[in-house]
N, C-alpha and C positions, 0 to 999 in steps of 0.2 A: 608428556606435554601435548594439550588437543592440538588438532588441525588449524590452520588457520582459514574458519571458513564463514561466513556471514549469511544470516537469512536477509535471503534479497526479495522486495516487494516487487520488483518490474519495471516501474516505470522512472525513468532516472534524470538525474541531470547533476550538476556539481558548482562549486560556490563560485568560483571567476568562467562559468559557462560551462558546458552547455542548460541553458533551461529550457529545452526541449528535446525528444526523441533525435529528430531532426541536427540537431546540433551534437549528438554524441558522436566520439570520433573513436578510431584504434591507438589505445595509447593511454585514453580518463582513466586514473587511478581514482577510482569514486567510495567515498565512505558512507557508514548509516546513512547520515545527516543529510548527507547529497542525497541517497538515495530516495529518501522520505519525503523528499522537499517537490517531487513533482508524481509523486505515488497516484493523487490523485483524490485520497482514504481523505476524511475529515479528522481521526484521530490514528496515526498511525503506531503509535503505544500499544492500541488495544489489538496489535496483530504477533506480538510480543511475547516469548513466556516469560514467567516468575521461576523465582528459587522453589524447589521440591517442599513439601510441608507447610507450604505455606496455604494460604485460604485465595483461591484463584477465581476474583468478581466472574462471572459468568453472563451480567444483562445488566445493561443500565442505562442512561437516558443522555441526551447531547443537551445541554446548558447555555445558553445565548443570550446576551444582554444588548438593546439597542435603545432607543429615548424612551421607550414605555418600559423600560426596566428587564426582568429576567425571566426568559420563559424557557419552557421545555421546546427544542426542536427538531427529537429526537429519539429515537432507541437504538441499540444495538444486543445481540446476543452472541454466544460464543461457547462453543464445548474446548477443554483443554486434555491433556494427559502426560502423566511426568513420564520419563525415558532415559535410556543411558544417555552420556552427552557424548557426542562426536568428536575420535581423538583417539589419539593411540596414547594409555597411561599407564600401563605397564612400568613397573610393581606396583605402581600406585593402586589404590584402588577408582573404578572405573565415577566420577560420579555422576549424581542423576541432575536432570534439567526437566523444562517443561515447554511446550509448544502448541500453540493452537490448532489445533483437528478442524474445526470446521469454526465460521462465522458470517452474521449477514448482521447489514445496519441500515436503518436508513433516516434521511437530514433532510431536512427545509430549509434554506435561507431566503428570511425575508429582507421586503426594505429597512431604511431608517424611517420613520416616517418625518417629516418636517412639520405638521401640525399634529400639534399632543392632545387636540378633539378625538383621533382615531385612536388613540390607546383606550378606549373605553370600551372600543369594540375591535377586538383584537384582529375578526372574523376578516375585516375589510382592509386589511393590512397588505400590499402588495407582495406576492411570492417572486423571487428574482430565479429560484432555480428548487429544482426536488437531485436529492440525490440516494439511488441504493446502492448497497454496495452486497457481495457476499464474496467468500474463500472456502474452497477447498484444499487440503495439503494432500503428500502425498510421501509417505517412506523412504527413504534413501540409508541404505547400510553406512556408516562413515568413519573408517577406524573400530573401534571398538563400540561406538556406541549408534546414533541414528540423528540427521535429520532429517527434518518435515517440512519440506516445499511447495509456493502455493502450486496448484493445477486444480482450475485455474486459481487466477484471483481476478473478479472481474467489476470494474465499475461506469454504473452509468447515470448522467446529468441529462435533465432536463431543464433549461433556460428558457428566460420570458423576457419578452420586449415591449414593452407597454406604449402604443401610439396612439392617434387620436381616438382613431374609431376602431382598432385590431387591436387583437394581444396575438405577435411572432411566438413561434416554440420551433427553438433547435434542440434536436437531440445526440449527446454524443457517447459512444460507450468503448471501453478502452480493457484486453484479456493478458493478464498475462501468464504464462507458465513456464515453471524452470526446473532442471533437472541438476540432478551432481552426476559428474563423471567420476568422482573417484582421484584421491589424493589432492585437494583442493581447487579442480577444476570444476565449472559449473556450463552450462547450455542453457539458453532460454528462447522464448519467441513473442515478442510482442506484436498487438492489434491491435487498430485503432477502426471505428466504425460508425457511420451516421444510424443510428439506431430508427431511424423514420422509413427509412430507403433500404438500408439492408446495403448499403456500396459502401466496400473498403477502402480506406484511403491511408491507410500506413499498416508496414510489417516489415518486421525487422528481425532477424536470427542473431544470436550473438555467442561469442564461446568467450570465456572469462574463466582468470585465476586468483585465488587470493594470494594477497598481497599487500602492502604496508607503506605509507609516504612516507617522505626523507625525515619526519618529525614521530615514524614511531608509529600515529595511526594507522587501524584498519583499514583495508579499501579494496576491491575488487577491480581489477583489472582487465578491460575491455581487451581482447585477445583480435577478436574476429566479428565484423558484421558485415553482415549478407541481406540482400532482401528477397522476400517469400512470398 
């Protein structure tokens, strides 16, 4: 029977709260879904592997529809590799999985525009924010077989605020990395950082085990946070 262990993206929060860093506490039994939902990623799927044998997309474009209709606002690219899956399966035989190695993306969100004169020229369309994003994993022995953690995984936003005479730009970028300890315990360290300034303004260590809510799901449970 594998371990009970989940790839964690980082950056967390859970459905009746917390929806930010900030709000996590000791005690959030957090699943995927929680997990995903403040990761920060535009498509967090595509940090995900597939079943072994299968044909694993490697690069493809972000898709966006607003009153001028559907445009491309986007790419992302991504290398994979199949692997034993993590778990102790003894006599069974051990089997394979697949996890992303390396990936980077990057997203435009623009306005809506409220006059549909400017869908003609796409050029003059308000941008609201740029976003890149890229991962790297990183080996962990796990039972019999292996996973692959981001270090880092790191994402960064650039916002526009359009006033009379000025367009504002904030920049925010946010790292995270996690480790397995070995029998379904995990370590990780989250940052947060104005990427203009170079000044940190959140970090958080955390030790977590998996674990399962009263209904059976998946979920990770916050052990221990510390600030760094």
């Amino acid at each position: 029977m594998g371990l009970e262990i989940i790839f964690v993206l980082g950056v967390i929060a859970s459905v009746e709260a917390p929806r930010n860093w900030e709000d996590v506490k000791v005690g959030d039994c957090l699943s995927i879904a929680e997990l995903q939902e403040l990761s920060g990623v535009v498509d967090a799927d595509l940090y995900f592997g597939e079943s072994c044998g299968q044909v694993h997309p490697t690069e493809g474009v972000f898709d966006e529809t607003n009153t001028c209709g559907a445009y491309h606002a986007g790419t992302w690219t991504r290398s994979m590799l199949e692997h034993d899956e993590a778990g102790f399966w003894w006599p069974n035989p051990v089997p394979c999985t697949s996890s992303v190695k390396e990936l980077s993306a990057s997203h435009t969100f623009f306005e809506d525009p409220e006059d549909l004169n400017i869908c003609a020229d796409t050029s003059s369309l308000r941008i609201l924010s740029q976003q890149t994003e890229s991962m790297h994993t990183k080996e962990f022995g796990a039972g019999q077989g292996s996973l692959h953690l981001p270090d880092p995984i790191l994402v960064e936003r650039i916002s526009y605020t359009y006033l009379v005479d000025e367009i504002l730009a904030t920049c925010h970028s946010a790292e995270a990395r996690m480790r397995y300890d070995g029998w379904g315990k995990l370590s990780g360290e989250v940052k947060r950082w104005d990427c203009f300034s170079g000044l940190q303004n959140f970090c958080k260590s955390m030790k977590m085990q998996a674990s399962s809510k009263p209904d059976g799901q998946s979920c990770v449970l916050i052990k221990k946070l510390t600030d760094c």
